[in-house]
C-alpha positions as CSV (number, residue, x, y, z in Angstrom):
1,X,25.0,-9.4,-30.1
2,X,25.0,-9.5,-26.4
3,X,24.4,-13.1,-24.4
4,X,20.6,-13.3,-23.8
5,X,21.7,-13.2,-19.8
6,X,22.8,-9.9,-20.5
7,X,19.6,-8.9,-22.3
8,X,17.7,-10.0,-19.3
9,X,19.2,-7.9,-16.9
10,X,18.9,-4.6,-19.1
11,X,15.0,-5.5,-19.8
12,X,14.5,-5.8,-15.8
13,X,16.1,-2.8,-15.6
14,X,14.4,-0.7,-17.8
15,X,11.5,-2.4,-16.3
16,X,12.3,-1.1,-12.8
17,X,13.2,2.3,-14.0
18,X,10.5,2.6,-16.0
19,X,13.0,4.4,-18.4
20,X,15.4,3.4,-20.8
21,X,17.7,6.7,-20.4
22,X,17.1,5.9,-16.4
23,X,18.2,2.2,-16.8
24,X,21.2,3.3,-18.5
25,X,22.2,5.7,-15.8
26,X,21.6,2.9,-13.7
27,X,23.7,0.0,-15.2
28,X,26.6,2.6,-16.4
29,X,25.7,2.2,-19.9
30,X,24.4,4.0,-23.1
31,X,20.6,4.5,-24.0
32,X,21.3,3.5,-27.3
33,X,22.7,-0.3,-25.6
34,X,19.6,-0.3,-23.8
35,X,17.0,-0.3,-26.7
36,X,19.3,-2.4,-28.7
37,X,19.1,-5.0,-25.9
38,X,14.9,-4.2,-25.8
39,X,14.9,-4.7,-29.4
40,X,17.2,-8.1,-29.6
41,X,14.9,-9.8,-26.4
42,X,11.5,-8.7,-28.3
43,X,12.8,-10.2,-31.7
44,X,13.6,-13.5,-29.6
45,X,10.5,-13.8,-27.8
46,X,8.4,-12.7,-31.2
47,X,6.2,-9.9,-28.8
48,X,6.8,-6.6,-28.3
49,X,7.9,-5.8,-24.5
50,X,7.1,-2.2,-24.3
51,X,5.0,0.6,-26.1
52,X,7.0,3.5,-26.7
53,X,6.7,7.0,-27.2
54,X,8.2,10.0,-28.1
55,X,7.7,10.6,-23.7
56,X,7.2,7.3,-22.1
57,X,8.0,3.8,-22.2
58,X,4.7,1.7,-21.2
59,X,5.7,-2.4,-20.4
60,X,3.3,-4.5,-22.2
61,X,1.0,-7.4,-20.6
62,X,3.7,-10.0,-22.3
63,X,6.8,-8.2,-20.7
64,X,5.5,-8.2,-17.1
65,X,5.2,-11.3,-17.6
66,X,8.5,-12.1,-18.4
67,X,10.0,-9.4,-16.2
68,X,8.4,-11.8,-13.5
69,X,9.8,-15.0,-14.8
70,X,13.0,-13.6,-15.5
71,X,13.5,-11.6,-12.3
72,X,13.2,-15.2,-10.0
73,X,15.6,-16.8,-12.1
74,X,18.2,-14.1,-11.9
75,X,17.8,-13.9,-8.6
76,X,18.3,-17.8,-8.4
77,X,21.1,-17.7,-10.8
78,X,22.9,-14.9,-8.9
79,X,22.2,-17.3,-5.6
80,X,24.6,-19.8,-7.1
81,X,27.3,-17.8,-7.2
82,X,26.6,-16.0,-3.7
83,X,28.9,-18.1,-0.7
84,X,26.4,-16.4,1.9
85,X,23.3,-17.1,0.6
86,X,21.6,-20.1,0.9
87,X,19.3,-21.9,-0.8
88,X,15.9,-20.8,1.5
89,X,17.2,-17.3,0.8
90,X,17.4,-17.6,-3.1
91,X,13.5,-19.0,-2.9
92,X,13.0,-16.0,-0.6
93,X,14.3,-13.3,-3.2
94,X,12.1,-11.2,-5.8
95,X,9.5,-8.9,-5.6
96,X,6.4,-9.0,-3.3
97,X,3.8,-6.8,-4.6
98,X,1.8,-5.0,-1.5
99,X,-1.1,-2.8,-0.7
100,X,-2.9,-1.2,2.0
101,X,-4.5,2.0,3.5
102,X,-2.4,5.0,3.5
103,X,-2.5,5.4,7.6
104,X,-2.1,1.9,8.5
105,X,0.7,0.9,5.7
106,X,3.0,4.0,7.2
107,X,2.3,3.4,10.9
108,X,1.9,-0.6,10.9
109,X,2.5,-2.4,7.6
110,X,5.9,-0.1,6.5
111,X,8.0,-0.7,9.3
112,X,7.1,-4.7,9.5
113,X,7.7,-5.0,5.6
114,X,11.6,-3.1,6.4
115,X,12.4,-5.5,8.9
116,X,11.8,-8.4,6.7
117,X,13.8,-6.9,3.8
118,X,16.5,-6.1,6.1
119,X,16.7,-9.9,7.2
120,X,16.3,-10.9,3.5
121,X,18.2,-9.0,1.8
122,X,17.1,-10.5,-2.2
123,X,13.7,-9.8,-1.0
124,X,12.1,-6.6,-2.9
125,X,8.7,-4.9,-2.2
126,X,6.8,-3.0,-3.9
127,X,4.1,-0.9,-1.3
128,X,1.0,0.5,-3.2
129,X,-0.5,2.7,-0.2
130,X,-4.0,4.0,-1.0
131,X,-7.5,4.2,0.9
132,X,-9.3,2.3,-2.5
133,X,-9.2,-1.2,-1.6
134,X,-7.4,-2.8,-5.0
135,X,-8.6,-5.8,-6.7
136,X,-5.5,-8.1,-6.2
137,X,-5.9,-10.5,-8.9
138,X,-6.9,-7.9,-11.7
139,X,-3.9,-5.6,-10.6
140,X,-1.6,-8.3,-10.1
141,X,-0.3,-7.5,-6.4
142,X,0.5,-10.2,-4.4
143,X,-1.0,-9.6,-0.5
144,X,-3.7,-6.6,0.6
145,X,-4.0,-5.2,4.1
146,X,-8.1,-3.3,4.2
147,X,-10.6,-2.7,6.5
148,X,-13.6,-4.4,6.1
149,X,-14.1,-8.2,5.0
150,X,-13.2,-9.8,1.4
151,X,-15.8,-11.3,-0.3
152,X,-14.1,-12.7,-3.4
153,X,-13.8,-16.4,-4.1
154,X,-10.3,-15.7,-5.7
155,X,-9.2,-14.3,-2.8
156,X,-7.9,-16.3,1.0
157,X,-8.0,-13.8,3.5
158,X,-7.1,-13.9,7.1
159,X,-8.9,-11.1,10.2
160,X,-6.0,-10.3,12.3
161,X,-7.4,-7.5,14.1
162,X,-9.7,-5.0,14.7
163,X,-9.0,-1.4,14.6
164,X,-11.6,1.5,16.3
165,X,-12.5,4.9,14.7
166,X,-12.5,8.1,17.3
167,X,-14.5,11.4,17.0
168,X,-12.2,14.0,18.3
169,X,-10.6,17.6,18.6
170,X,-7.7,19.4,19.8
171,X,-8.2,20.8,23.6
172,X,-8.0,24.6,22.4
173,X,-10.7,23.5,19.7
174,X,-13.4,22.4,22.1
175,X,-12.2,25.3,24.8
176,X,-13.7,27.3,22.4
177,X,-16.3,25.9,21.1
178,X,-17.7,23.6,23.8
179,X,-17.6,19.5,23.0
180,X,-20.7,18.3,21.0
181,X,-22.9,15.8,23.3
182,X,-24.8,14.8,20.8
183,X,-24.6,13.7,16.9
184,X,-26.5,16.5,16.0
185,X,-24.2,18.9,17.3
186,X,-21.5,18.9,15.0
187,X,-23.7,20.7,12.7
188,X,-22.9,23.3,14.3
189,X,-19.2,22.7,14.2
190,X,-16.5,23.1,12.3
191,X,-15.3,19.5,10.8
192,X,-13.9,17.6,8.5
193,X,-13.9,14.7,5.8
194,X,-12.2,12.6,3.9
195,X,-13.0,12.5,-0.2
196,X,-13.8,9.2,-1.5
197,X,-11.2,9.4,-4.9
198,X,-13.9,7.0,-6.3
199,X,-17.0,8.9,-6.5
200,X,-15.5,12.3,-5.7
201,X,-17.9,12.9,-2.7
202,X,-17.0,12.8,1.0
203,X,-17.2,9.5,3.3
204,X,-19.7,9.8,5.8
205,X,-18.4,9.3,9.4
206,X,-19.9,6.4,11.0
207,X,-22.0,5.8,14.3
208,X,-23.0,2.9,16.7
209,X,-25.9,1.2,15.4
210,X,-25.1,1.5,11.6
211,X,-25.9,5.9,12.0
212,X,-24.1,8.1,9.6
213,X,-23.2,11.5,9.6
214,X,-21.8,13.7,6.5
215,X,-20.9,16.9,7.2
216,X,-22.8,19.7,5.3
217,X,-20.0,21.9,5.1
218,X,-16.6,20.8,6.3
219,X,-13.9,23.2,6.8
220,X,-11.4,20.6,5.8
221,X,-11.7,18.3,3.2
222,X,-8.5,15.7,1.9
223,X,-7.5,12.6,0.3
224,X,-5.2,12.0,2.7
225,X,-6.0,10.8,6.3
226,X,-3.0,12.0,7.7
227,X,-3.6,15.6,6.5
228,X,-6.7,15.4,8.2
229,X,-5.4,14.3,10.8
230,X,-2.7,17.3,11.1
231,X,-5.7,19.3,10.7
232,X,-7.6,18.3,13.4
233,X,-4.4,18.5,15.8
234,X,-3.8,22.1,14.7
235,X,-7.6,23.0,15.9
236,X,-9.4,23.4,13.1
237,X,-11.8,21.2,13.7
238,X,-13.3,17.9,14.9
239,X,-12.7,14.9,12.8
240,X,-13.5,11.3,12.8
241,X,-10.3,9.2,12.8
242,X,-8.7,5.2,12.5
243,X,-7.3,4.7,16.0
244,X,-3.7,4.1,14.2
245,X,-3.8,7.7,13.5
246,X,-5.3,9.0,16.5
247,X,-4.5,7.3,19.8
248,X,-1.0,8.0,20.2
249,X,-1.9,12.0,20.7
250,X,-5.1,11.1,22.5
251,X,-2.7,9.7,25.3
252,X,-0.6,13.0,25.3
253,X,-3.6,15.1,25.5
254,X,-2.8,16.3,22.5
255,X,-6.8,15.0,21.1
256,X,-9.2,15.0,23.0
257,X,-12.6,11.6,22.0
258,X,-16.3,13.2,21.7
259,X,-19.2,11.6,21.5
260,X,-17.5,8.3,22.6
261,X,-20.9,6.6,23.7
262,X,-22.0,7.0,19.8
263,X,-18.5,5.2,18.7
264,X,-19.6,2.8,16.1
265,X,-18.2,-1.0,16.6
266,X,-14.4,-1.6,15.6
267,X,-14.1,-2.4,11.9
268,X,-11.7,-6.0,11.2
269,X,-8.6,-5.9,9.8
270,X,-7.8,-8.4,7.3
271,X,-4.5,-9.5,5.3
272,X,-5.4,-11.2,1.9
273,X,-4.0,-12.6,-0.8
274,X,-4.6,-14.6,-4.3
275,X,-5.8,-18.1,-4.1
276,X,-3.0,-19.7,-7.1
277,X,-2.2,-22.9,-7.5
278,X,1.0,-22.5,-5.7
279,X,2.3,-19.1,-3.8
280,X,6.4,-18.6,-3.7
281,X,7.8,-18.5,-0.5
282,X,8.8,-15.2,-0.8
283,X,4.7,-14.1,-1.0
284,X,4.4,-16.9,2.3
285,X,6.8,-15.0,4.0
286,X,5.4,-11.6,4.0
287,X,2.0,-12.7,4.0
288,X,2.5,-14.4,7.5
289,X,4.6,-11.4,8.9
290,X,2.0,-9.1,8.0
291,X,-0.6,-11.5,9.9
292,X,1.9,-11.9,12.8
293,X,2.6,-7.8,13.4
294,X,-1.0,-7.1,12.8
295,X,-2.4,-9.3,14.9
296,X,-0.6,-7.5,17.8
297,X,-1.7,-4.2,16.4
């Protein structure tokens, strides 16, 4: 029978390989080992940690639980034995859950959450990047970045900044097809949209004064706002994109803004988070970070 220390660290393995045969390769040991471990922990705790089948192991409610529990307190066992570690680094170590928009988590929130792992070196995150705005508390994540305000009661949420959206097009685009002056334009132009994964229909692109435009028939359509961006660079048509993806090559000529006096007002950043009892320092830590870099975005 192996020590129950022992069974810990295979179960948070297969946890973050999401494999046994993966966790195995990982920890240098046998498949086999690794469900016998699975199996000795589940008859201890009387649950069952993970639904299996005959293609994919599935952790249950119970064993994320106790994958959380029992990841801080390897971490602070491991801390005791560490001679270069101190004790505000133990607290700091585990896994920080986060989420944000595909564009802005790359460009802003990625490199800020690399620095902080790189200082704190038991600190793990976990980055969910998608344009769906996630329900922290039901999907268990521990800090959002979105546009837009929070309007939850479980939530505390902070504005750091606010962030503009451009209408624009490459220079050889609008050399040969003229620059639209007004909103009505672009119906004559070749554009694009994003797709709302929701609803499967395309976001409308917004206006000052709360106007909206969809495009009848765009030539591009994505769920990704950086492959419409590389869209619109290569000339294929006029887009409507987040400043974080479109001012650097606006400043190298590389876009070209239209329409600018019908630029709808910026939208507000905000960074949010859970509203527990008590939030590890580890959460604290990123969640001020990400308020301090965005804040100067």
């Amino acid at each position: 029978m192996l020590n129950r220390l022992e069974m810990l660290r295979i179960f948070i393995a297969a946890t973050e390989a999401g494999s046994f045969k993966r966790a195995a390769v990982r920890l240098g040991i046998s498949p086999q080992a690794v469900t016998r471990a699975i199996q000795e922990l589940e008859s201890i705790q009387g649950e069952l940690l993970f639904h299996r089948n005959t293609r994919q192991v599935r952790i249950t409610a119970f064993g994320e639980q106790l994958a959380e529990r029992a990841r801080d307190s390897l971490l602070l066992f491991d801390a005791l034995f560490s001679a270069h570690r101190g004790t505000e680094e133990a607290e700091f170590a585990g896994v920080v859950r986060v989420t944000a928009p595909v564009a802005l988590g790359r460009i802003r929130v990625l490199p800020a959450l690399t620095e902080l792992a790189l200082l704190h070196r038991g600190l793990r995150i976990e980055l969910h990047l998608s344009d769906v705005p996630a329900d922290l508390v039901d999907e268990r994540i521990d800090i959002g970045v979105r546009f837009g305000a929070v309007r939850d009661s479980r939530i505390v949420a902070r504005k750091v900044a606010t962030h503009r959206f451009h209408i624009v097009g490459a220079p050889a685009l609008i050399q040969r097809l003229g620059a639209p002056s007004q909103i009505r334009d672009l119906e004559a132009l070749p554009t694009t949209v994003m797709q709302d994964v929701t609803t499967g229909r395309p976001w409308p692109w917004w206006f000052a004064d709360g106007q909206q435009y969809t495009p009848a028939a765009p030539v591009f359509t994505s769920n990704d706002s950086e492959a419409e961006r590389d869209a619109v660079l290569g000339g294929l048509a006029f887009g409507q994109l987040a400043a974080s993806l479109a001012d650097e090559h606006i400043a190298s000529g590389k876009l070209v803004p239209v329409l600018k006096q019908f630029e709808p007002d910026p939208w507000d950043i905000f960074v949010y988070r859970p509203r527990p009892g008590a939030v590890p320092l580890r959460v604290r830590l990123v969640f001020d970070s990400l308020v301090k870099t965005l804040s100067h975005a």
